[in-house]
C-alpha positions in Angstrom: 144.7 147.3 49.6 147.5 146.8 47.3 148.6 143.3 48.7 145.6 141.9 48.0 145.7 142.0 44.5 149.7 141.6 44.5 149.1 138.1 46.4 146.4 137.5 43.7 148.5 138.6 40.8 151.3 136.6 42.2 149.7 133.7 42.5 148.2 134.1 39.2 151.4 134.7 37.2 153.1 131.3 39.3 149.7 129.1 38.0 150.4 130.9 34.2 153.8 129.7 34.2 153.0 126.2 35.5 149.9 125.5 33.4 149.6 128.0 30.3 152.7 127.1 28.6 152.0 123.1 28.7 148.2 123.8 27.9 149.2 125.7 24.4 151.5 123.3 23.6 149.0 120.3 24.1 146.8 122.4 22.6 148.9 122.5 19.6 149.3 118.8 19.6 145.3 118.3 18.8 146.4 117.2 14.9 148.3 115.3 16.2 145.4 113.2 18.1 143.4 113.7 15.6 145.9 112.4 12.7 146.8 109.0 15.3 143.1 108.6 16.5 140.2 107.6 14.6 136.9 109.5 16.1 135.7 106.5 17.4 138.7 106.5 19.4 138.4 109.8 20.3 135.2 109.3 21.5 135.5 105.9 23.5 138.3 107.7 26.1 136.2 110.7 26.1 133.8 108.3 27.7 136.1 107.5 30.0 137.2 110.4 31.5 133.3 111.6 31.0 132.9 108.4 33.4 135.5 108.9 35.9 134.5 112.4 36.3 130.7 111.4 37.1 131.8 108.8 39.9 134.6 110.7 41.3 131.9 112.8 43.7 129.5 109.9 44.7 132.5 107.4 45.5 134.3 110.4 47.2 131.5 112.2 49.0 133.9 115.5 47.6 135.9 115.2 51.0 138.7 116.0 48.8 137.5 119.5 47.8 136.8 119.6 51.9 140.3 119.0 52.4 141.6 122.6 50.6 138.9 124.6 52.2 139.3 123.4 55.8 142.8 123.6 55.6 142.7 127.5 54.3 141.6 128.2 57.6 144.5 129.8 59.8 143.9 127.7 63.3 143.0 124.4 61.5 144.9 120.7 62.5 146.5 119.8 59.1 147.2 116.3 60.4 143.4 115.6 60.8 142.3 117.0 57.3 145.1 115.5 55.5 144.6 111.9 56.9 140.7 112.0 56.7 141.5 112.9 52.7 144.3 110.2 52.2 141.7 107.5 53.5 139.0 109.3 51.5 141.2 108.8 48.7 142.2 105.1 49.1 138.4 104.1 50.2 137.1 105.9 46.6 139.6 103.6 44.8 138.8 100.7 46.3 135.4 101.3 45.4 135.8 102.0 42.2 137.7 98.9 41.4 134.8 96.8 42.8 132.7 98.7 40.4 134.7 97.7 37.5 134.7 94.1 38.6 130.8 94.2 38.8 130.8 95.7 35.4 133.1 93.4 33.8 131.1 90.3 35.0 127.6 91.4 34.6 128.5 93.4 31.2 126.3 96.6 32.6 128.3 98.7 30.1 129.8 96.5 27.0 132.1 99.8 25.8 133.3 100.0 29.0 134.8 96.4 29.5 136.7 97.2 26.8 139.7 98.7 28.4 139.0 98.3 32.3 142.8 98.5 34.0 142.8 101.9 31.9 139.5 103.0 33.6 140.9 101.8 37.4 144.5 103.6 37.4 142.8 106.4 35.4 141.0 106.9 38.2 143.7 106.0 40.8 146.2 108.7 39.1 143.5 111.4 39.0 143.0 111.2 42.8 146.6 110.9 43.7 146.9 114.0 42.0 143.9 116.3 42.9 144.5 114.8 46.6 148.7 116.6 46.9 146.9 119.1 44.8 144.7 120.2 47.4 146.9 119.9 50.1 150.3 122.3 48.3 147.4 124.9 48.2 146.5 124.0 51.4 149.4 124.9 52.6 149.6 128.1 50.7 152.8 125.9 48.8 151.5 127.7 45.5 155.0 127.7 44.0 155.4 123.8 44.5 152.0 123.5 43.4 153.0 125.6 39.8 155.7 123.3 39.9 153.5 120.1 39.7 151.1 121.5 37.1 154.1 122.1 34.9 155.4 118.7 35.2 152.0 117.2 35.1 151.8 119.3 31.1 155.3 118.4 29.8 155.0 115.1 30.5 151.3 114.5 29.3 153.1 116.1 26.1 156.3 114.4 25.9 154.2 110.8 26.9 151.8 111.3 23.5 154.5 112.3 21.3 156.4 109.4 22.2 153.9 106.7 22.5 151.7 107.5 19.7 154.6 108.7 17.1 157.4 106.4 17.6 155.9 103.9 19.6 152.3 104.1 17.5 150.5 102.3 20.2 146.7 104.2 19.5 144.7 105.1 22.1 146.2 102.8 24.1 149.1 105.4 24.0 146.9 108.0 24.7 145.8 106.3 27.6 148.9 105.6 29.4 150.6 108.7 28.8 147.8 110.5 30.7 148.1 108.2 33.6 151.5 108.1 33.9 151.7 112.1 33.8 148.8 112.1 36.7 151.5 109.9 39.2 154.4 111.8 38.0 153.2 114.7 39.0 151.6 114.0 41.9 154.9 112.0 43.0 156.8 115.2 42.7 154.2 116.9 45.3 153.9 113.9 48.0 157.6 114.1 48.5 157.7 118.4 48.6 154.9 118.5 50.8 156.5 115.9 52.8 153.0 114.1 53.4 154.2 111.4 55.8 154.7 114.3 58.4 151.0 114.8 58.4 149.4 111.3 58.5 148.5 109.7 61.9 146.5 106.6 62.7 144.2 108.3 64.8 142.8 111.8 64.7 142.8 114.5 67.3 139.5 115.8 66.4 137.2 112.2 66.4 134.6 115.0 64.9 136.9 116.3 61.9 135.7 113.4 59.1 132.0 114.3 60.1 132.6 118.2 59.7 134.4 117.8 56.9 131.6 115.0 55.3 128.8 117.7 56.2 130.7 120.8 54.3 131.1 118.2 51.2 128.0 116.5 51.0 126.3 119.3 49.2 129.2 119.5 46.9 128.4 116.0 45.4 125.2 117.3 44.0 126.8 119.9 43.1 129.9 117.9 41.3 127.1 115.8 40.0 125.4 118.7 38.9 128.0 120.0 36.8 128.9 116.6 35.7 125.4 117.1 34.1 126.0 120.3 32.3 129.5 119.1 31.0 128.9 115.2 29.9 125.6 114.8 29.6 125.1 115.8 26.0 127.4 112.8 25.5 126.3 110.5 26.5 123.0 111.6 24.7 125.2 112.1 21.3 126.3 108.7 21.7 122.6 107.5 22.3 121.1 109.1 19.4 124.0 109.8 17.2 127.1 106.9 17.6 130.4 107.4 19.1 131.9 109.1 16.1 129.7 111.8 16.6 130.7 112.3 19.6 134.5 112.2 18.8 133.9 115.0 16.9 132.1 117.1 19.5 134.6 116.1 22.1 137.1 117.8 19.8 134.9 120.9 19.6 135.9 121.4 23.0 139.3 121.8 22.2 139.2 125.5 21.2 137.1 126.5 24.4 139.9 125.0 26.6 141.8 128.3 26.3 139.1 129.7 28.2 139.3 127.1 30.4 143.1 127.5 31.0 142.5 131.4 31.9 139.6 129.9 34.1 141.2 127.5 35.8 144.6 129.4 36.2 142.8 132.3 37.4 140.2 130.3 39.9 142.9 128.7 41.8 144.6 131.8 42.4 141.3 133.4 43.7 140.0 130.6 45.9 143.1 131.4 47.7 142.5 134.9 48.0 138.4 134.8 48.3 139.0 133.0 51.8 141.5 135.2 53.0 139.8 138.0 51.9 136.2 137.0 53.1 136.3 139.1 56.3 136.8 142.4 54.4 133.6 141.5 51.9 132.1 144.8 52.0 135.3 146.5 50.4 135.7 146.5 46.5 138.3 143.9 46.0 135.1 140.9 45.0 133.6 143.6 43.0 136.8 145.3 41.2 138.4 141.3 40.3 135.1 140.4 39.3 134.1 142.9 36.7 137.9 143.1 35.7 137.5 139.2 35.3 134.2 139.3 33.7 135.3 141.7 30.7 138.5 139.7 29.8 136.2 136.5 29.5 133.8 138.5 27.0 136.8 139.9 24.9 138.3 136.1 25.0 135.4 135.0 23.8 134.5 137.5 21.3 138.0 137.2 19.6 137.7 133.1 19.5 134.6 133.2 17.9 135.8 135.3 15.3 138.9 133.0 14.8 137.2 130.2 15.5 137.4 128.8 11.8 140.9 129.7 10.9 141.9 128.1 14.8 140.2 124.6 13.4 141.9 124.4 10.0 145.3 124.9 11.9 144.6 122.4 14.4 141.4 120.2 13.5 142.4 117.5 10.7 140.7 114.3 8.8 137.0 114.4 9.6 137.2 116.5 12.7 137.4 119.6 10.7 133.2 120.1 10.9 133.7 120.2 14.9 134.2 124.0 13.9 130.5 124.7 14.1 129.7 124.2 17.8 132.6 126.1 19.1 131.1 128.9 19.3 127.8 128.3 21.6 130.8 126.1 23.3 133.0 129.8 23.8 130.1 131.3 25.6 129.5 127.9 27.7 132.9 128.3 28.7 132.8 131.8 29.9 129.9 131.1 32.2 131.0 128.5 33.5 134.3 130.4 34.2 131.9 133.0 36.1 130.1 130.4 37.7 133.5 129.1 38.9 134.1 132.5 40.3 131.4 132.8 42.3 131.7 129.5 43.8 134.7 130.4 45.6 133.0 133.2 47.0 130.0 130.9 48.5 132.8 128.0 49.2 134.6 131.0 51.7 131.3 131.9 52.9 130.9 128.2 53.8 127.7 127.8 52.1 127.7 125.1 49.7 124.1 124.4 50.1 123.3 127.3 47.4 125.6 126.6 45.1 124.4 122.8 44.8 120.9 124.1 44.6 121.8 126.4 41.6 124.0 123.9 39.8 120.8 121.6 40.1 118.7 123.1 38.4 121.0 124.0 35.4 121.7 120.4 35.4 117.8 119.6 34.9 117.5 122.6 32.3 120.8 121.1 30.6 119.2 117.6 30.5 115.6 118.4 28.9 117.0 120.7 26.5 119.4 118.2 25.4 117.1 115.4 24.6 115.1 117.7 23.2 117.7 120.1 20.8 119.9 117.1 19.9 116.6 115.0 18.4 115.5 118.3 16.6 118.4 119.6 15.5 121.1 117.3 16.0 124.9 118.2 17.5 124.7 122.1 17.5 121.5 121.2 20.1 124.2 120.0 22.7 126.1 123.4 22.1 123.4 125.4 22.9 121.8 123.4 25.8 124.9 123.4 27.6 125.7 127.2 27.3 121.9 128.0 28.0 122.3 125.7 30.9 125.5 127.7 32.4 123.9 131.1 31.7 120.7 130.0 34.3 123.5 129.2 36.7 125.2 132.1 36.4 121.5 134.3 36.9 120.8 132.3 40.0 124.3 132.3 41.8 125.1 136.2 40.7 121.5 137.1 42.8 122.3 134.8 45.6 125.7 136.0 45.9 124.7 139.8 45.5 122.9 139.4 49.4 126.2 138.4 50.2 129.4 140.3 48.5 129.3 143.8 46.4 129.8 142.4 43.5 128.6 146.5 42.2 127.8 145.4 38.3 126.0 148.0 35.8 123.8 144.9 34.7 122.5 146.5 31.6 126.1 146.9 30.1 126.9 143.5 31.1 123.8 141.6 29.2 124.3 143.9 26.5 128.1 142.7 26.2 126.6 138.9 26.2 124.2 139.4 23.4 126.7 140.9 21.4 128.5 137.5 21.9 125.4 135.6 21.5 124.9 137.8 18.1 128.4 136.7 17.2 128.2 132.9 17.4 124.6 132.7 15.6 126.5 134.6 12.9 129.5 132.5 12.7 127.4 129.4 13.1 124.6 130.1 10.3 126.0 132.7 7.7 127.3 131.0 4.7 129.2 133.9 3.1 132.4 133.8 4.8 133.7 137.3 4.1 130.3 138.7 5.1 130.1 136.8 8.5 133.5 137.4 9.7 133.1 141.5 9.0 130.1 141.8 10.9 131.8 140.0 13.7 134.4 142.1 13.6 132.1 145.4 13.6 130.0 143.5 17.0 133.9 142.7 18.6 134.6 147.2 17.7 131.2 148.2 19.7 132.3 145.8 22.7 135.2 147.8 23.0 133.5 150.9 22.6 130.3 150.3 25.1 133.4 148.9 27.5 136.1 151.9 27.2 135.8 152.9 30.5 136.4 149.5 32.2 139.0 149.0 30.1 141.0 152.1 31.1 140.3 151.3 34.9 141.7 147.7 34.6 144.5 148.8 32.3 145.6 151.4 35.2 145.0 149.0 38.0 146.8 146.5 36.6 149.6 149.3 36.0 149.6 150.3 39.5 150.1 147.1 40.9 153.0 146.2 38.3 154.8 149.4 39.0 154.3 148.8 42.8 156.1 145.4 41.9 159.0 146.6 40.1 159.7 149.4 42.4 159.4 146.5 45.1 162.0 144.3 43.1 164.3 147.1 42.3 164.7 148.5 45.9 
């Protein structure tokens, strides 16, 4: 029982290293953007990467994400799943080029023609990388792969410091710094992985790109899907509102990224660990990680909430500073979409991707009515709360789905109790003018968490004891 959570926690604390200390320190670089980039700015390479991230499942078909699962499995041929993805990944570029040509001529999208070489090796860098990504996991290479998200951090860092500091180049700094840092790293990984070994001109299994393509198709609605629940609000900002608006949103995200650094740290050490584990899902290793993992978010997000506003007059500068206000319906977003993450794993070992596009789906449709509809009435705060109602319908559908499959064993009174404490927290922050008075009764909602939670904390507190002690023994003898 023990080594599963020690192969967890291990690969856990190698992902921390790699990603956590480069994601505070870009975190800490935000005034920095926001002193060198106007919001305008801001918001044109937020549409960008908004952009890139919708076409990157359609062009791709998801193969990609294929490409890790398949090759988790202990008998499967390597050489077949690694070549069907590096053809995947060269067909999706070539694809996307011809898009940008057809945009550029025909002028679909006038904001887009503004910097289109950007928009192509964006894209090309992000694939290189997520493509070696995939396969050091693949490979259970988790150490190389820490490796690569640590280089891929410092030298997104060290690339904005020097290009929009000393060089002052703008955004078209920004830009090329997070290019480059996408082939860097992904460099670093195609020579450790040693990928030539595994190409070949013609597969083994004729049938492997069609097994794969049927196990990813779902995904793209799914990809699509969560495109939805993550972008979609701004591209409806920019609609109704201009692209300074949406600047200033896209920087509201900022603070929730430290939940998205636990998240995705955390997620790509379980994906490992949900496959390998599947077999034994009737024993209480899905059901003790995910109430453990489901706590630490809600304490995360209770604590941010409360220091939401001191956190944005630290980092937030200029006329970014209001962003302050959304973060905290953007917290609670986070941490369901964190869950959500989690549970996907568990349907992606089960091989069942069907459900999870289905569920994604239909948040997507609730996320796009109640964002036409919130942002009209009520104006940015709308998107905020559409996209965190959105994730929490997710969440409800996956978690029942998933509960005729795993034992996941949650008291769910405690647990929506623990939400609407969070919920009560955010509308607090967000509408109480007193500052003083908002912040104390936030405070007093973070004490009864702890309080209604006591228990679960002591369990997690002496399981994660056990297994460290287990570990240092281990080291010492």
């Amino acid at each position: 029982m023990k080594s599963k959570y020690k192969y967890l926690f291990k690969n856990v604390g190698l992902l921390t290293l790699s990603n956590f200390g480069g994601k505070i320190l870009t975190f800490l670089l935000i005034p920095l953007y926001t002193k060198y980039l106007t919001t305008s700015e801001y918001g044109i390479y937020d549409l960008y990467v908004t952009t890139v991230s919708l076409l990157v499942p359609i062009l791709s078909v998801c193969v990609l994400d294929a490409v890790l699962r398949f090759s988790l499995d202990k008998n499967s041929n390597k050489c077949d799943i690694f070549t069907v993805g590096f053809r995947n990944m060269v067909k999706s570029i070539v694809f996307f080029s011809i898009l940008i040509l057809i945009n550029y001529v025909f002028n679909f999208f006038p904001q887009l023609n503004e910097y289109p070489i950007y928009l192509l090796l964006y894209f090309a860098g992000e694939r290189f990388y997520i493509y070696f990504s995939n396969i050091a996991k693949g490979l259970d290479k988790v150490k190389e792969y820490a490796i690569c998200g640590f280089i891929n951090c410092i030298m997104t860092l060290l690339l904005n410091i020097l290009f929009l500091t000393v060089f002052h180049l703008g955004i078209n700094g920004y830009f090329i710094a997070n290019i480059l840092a996408f082939f860097i790293a992904g460099l670093y990984l195609m020579f450790k992985v040693k990928i030539w070994k595994y190409l070949k001109l013609h597969l083994n299994n004729k049938n492997q790109k069609h097994i794969m393509i049927n196990y990813s198709k779902h995904l793209v609605f799914n990809s699509i899907s969560w495109w939805i629940n993550n972008s979609l609000d701004r591209y409806i900002i920019i609609w109704l509102l201009g692209t300074s608006e949406n600047g200033i949103y896209s920087v509201a995200y900022k603070i929730p990224t430290i939940i998205n650094v636990v998240q995705a740290i955390f997620n790509q050490a379980w994906t490992l660990s949900a496959v390998k584990e599947f077999d034994n899902k009737k024993g209480d290793f899905y059901s003790n990680t995910y109430k453990a993992y489901n706590l630490v978010l809600a304490f995360a997000c209770s604590i941010l909430i409360i220091f939401d506003q001191l956190i944005a007059k630290l980092i937030y500068s200029n006329d970014f500073y209001i962003a302050w206000k959304y973060v905290p319906f953007l917290l609670i977003s986070a941490m369901f979409a964190a869950l959500n993450a989690f549970l996907d794993s568990i349907f992606a070992a089960n091989m069942d991707s069907k459900q999870v596009a289905k569920a994604t789906i239909t948040g997507a449709i609730i996320n796009a009515v109640l964002n036409i509809v919130l942002i009209h009435f009520i104006g940015t705060v709308g998107a905020a709360i559409a996209t965190m109602v959105s994730y929490f319908c997710m969440w409800i559908i996956k978690h029942i789905k998933i509960s005729k499959v795993v034992e996941l064993g949650s008291n769910m009174a405690k647990v929506f109790s623990t939400y609407a404490i969070l919920l009560a927290q955010a509308v607090i922050i967000f509408a109480v003018q007193n500052i003083w008075l908002k912040h104390i009764v936030a405070i007093l909602l973070l004490a009864i968490l702890i309080l209604m939670n006591i228990r679960e904390i002591k369990i997690i507190a002496n399981k994660a004891k056990s297994v460290l002690k287990s570990k240092l023994s281990k080291s010492e003898g």
